[in-house]
C-alpha positions as CSV (number, residue, x, y, z in Angstrom):
1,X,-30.4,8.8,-7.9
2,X,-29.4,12.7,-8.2
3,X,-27.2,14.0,-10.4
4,X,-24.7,14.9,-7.6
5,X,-24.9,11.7,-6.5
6,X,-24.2,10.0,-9.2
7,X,-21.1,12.3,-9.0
8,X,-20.2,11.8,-5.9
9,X,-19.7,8.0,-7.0
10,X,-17.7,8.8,-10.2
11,X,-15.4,10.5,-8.2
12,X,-15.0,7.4,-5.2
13,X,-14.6,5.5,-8.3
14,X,-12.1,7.8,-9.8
15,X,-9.9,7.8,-6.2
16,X,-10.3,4.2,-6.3
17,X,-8.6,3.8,-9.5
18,X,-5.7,5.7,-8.7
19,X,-5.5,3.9,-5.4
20,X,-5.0,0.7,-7.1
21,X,-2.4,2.0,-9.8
22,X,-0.2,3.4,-6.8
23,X,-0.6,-0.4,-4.9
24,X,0.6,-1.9,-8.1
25,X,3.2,0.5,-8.5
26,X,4.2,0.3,-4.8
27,X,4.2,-3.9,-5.2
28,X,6.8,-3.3,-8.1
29,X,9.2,-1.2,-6.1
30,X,8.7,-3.6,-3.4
31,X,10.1,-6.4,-5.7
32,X,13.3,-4.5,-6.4
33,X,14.3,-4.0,-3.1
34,X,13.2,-7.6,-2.4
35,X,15.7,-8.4,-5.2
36,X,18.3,-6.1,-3.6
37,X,17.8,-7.4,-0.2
38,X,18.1,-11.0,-1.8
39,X,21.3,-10.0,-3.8
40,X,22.9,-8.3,-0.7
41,X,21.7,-11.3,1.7
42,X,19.6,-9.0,3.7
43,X,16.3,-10.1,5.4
44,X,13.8,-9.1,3.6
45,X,11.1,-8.6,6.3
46,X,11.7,-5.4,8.4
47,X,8.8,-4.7,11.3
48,X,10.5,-2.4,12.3
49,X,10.4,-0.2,9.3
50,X,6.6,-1.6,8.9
51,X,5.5,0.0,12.4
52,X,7.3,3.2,11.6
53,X,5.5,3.5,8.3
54,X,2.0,2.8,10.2
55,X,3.0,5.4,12.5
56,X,4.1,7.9,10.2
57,X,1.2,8.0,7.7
58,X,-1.4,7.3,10.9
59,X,0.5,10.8,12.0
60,X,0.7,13.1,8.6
61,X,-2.8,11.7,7.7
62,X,-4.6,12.3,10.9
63,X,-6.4,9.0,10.1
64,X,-6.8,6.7,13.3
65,X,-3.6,4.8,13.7
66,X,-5.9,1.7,14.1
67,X,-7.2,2.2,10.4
68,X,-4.2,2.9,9.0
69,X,-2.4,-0.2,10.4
70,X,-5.3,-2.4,9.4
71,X,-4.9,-1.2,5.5
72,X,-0.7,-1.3,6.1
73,X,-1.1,-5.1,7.0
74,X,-2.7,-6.0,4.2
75,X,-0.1,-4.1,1.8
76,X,2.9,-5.8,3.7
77,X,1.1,-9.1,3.3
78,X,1.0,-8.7,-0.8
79,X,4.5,-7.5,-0.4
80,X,5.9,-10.3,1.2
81,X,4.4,-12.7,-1.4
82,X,5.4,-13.9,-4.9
83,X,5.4,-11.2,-7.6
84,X,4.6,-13.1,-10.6
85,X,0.9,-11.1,-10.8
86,X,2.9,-7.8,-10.9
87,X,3.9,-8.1,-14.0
């Protein structure tokens, strides 16, 4: 392997890293407003405001919607579970 490829990875690995420090930080301020939501006898659940995230960030990112919904789903998924791994 080259030296710029060896690079190239370091910096994937890099964006990955940060990736997965804004999930986890994204999971936590998920479980406040689940707390809110649960204080305040709201639904928790809102598909609404799911498909208008999808739609937003498929827009600003000019990522294919169908990509962009297909990572959203997994992140609402992990959301709506329990938050003891958050921690």
């Amino acid at each position: 392997m080259t030296k710029e490829f060896i690079q190239l990875r370091n910096e994937i690995n890099k964006i990955d890293n940060q990736l997965m420090i804004l999930i986890k930080k994204r999971l936590k301020i998920v479980d406040r407003i689940k707390k809110f939501k649960i204080d305040k006898n709201l639904p928790f659940e809102d598909r609404r405001r799911e498909e208008e995230i999808i739609r937003t960030k498929a827009e600003k990112s000019g990522l294919p919607k169908k990509f962009v919904s297909s990572i959203y789903k997994i992140i609402f998924s992990e959301s709506k579970k329990d938050s003891k791994f958050r921690e």
